[in-house]
N, C-alpha and C positions, 0 to 999 in steps of 0.2 A: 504494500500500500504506500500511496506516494504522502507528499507534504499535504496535509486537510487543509492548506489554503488554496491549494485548486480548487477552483469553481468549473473546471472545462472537462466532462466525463471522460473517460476511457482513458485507457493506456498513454502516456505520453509518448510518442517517438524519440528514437536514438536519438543522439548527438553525435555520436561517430558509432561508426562499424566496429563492433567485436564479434571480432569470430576465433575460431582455433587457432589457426594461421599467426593473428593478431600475438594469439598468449604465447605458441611457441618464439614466437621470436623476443618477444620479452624475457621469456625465459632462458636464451640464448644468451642473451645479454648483459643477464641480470643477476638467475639462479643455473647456469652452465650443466649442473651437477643433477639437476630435474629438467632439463630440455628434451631429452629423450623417450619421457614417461608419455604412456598414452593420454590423450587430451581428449575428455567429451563432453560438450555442453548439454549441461542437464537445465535449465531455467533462466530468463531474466525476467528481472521484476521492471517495475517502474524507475528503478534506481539505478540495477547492477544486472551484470550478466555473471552467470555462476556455471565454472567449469570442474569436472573432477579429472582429479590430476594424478595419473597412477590410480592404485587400490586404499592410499592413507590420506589425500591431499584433498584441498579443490583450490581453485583460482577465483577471486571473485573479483571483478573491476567496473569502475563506476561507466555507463552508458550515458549517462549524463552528464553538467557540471556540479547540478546539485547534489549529486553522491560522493565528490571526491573529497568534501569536508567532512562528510561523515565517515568515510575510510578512514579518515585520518582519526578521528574519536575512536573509532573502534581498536586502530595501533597504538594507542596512548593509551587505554582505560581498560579495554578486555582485560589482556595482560594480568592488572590489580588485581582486577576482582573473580578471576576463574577458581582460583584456591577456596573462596569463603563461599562459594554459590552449590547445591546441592545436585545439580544438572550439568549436564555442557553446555557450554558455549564456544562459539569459531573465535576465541581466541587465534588474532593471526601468529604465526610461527616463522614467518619470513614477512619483510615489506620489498613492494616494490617502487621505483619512481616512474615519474614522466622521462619518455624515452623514444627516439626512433618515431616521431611522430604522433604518437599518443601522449595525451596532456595529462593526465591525472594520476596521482598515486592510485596505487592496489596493493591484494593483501593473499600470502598463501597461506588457509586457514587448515585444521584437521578436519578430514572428512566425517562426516555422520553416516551409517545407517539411519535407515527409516523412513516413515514416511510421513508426508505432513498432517495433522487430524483435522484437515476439513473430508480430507479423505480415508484415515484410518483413525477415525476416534477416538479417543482417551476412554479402557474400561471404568466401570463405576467405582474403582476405586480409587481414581485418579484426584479425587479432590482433593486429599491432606496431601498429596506430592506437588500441585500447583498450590497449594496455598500455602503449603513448607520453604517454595523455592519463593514465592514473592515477600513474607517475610525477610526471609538472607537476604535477598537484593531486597528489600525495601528501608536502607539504612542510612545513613548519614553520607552525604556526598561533601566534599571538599569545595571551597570556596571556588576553586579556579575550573569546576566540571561543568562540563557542556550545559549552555541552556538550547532549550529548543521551545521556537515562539510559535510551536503550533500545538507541541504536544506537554502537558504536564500544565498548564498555566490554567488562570481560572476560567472556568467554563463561559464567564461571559463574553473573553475576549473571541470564542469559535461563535456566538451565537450569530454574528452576522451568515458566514459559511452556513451553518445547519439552515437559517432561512432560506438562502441560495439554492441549497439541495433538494432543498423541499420543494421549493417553487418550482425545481429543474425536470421536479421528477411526476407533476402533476401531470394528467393525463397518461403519463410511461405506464405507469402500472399501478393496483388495486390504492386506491386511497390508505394509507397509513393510518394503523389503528387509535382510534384517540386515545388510547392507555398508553400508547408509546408516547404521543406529544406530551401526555400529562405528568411522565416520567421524565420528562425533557424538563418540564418547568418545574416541576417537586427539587430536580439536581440544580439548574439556575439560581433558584431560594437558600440554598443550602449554605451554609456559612465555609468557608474556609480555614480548618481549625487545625488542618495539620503542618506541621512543619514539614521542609521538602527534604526527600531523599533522592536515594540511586532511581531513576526507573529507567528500564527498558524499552520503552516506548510506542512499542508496535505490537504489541502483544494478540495480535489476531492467527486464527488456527495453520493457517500456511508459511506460519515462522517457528510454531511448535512441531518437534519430529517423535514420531510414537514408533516402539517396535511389539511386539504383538499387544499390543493396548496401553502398554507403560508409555510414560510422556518422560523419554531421553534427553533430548538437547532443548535448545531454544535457541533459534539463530536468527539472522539479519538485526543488528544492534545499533544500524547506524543512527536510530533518530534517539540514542542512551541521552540524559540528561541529570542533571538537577530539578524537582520537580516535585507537583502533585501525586502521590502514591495512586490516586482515583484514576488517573487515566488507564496503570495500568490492572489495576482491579476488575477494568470490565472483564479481563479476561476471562473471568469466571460464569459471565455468559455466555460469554464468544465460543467457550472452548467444553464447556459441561451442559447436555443436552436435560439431566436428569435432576429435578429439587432437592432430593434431598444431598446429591452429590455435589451441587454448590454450597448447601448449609456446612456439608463437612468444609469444603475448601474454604469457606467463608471463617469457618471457626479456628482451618489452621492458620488463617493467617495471623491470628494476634490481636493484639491491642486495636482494634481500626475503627474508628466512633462512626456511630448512626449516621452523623453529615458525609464524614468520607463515603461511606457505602451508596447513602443518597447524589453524591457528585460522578461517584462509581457508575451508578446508572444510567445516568446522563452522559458519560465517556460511551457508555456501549449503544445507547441509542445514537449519538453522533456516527461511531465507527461503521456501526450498521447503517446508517442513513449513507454515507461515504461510500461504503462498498456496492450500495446495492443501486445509487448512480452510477458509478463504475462498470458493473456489473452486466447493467442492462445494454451497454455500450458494445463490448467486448469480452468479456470473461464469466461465464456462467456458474464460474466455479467464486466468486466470488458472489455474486448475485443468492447463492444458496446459504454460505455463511452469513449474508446480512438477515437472511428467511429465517435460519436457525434461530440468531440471538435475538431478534425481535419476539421468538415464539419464547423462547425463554424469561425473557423481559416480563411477559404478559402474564407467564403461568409464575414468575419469583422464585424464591423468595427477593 
């Protein structure tokens, strides 16, 4: 999912061409020693294109400009914090530079199995594992860590964007349930009482990787921040289909007051309003995750 200040649906296009071709010779270049390894593009997001490098590796480099700041956050900050977090994460293991005609730093991260849980679900036991790991990340960030001015900030400053979506998307598809809007405004009311940690920031199902129903890694980290813990709390709608398996994840997270949970929901009604413009554009696999947490949303907790 791209920066939620787009108002323009679908997919953004490249900025330059990444292809294989592209990564071998960066890696010719650059890491000599892994040139040779087979190279196959498995995804690009809105951001980045994602190669797996060899059987232990992958390549990930920005498609755009606006990803190569975030590469850079994720080579400065992974690193710190992969030791204290109860999951993986693509901590990178090599950096790359701009080189040979490509502008932007990139990053050789360890490969994951698995697969993403918009497509292989989290079992229902998965709630005290995602709300064990958003506790560990949801700690005290350091003065000089990333802010990011779309995600983690108070919800008033998205509410222009959520109008825009909404408007974008009247007539696209079935009217939006008035319980979702009224979760939208119960989160807008909601006071802002918590002090900012680490988050994540993108915490939607096609960043989480499950192997036979366990929730393994969590990757693409580049929109990590100093920030509201709520934004990334919706994940417990985004990513658990079943009540009372968000109550557990709810309960593992901790200390997290009524306001946060209520701003929580208003992250995941945005996300889902986000996605499911998106969605209707180009990518139907996104379009499904916005269906999911909306239905979540409705039935609660």
């Amino acid at each position: 999912m791209t920066r939620a200040s787009q108002t323009a649906s679908g997919t953004p296009p490249a900025e330059i061409e990444v292809d294989a071709a592209l990564v071998r010779r960066l890696l010719r270049d650059q890491h000599p020693d892994l040139a040779d390894l087979p190279i196959v593009h498995v995804a690009s997001g809105w951001d980045n294109a994602i190669f797996r490098l060899g059987e232990h590796l992958a390549v990930r480099l920005p498609r755009r400009a606006v990803g190569a700041r975030l590469i850079e956050h994720e080579q400065r900050w992974l690193p710190l914090l992969k030791d204290r977090l109860p999951l993986a994460i693509p901590a990178p293991v090599r950096a790359g530079v701009a080189h040979g005609g490509y502008p932007w730093p990139w990053s050789i991260t360890p490969w994951f199995e698995g697969e993403t849980a918009d497509l292989a679900p989290p079992n229902d036991d998965q709630g005290e594992v995602l709300g064990g790991f958003l506790a560990a990340l949801h700690q005290p960030a350091p003065d000089d860590a990333p802010r990011n001015p779309f995600r983690g900030v108070p919800l008033a400053e998205r509410a222009q964007v959520f109008d825009a979506r909404l408007a974008n998307l009247a007539g696209k598809t079935d009217p939006i349930d008035k319980r979702i809007l009224v979760l939208w405004a119960d989160a807008l009311a909601a006071p802002n009482d918590a002090a900012p940690t680490w988050i994540q920031g993108d915490p939607h199902p096609r960043n989480v990787l499950t192997v036979d129903g366990r929730i393994t890694a969590i990757i693409d980290w580049g929109d990590m921040a100093r920030g509201d813990r709520a934004s990334d709390l919706a994940a417990v709608w985004m990513l658990l289909p079943k009540a009372e398996t968000r109550r557990r994840a709810m309960a593992a997270c901790g200390a997290v007051s009524d306001a946060t949970w209520r701003r929580a929901r208003g992250w995941a009604v945005l996300y889902g309003l986000t996605l499911l413009d998106a969605g209707l554009v180009d990518d139907p696999r996104m379009t499904a995750i916005a269906r999911a947490t909306f239905a979540s949303l409705t039935e609660g907790p």
